[in-house]
C-alpha positions as CSV (number, residue, x, y, z in Angstrom):
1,X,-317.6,-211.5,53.8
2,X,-317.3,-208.1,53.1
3,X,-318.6,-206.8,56.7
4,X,-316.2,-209.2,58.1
5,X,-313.0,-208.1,56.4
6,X,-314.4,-204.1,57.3
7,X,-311.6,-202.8,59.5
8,X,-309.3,-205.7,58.9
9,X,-305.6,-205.9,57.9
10,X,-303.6,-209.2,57.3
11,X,-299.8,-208.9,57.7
12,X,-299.2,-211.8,55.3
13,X,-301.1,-214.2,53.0
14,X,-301.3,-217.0,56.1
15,X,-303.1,-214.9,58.1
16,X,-305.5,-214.2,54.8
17,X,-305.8,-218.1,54.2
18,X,-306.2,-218.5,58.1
19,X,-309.4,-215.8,57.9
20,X,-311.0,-217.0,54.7
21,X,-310.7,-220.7,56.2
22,X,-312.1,-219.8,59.2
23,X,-315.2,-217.3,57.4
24,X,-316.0,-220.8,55.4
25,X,-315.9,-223.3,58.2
26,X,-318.3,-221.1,60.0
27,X,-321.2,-220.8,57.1
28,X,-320.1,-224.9,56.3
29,X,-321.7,-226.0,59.5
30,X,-324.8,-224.4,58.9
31,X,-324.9,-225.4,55.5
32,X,-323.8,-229.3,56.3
33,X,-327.2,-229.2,58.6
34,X,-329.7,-228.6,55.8
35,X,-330.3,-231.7,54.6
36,X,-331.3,-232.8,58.0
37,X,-333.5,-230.0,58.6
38,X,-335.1,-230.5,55.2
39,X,-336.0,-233.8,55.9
40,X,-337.1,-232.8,59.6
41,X,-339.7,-230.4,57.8
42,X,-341.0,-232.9,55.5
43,X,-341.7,-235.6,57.9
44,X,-343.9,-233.1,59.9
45,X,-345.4,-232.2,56.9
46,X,-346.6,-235.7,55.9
47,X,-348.5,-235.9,59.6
């Protein structure tokens, strides 16, 4: 997070919660998938 807040200035604690929910949502995508790709990688594995 720390690259991403480099150069950046909030005018008020919305736009702070608006930029930290945002940053999350991002990574939580990824990270939802993983499960699913885990079990992707075990299947092939078991071939």
């Amino acid at each position: 997070m720390q690259h991403a807040l480099e150069d950046t200035h909030f005018d008020n604690l919305e736009e702070v919660r608006k930029f930290v929910d945002e940053w999350i949502n991002f990574y939580r995508g990824g990270i939802d998938l993983l499960p699913e790709r885990w079990e992707k990688i075990i299947e092939k594995k078991k071939l």
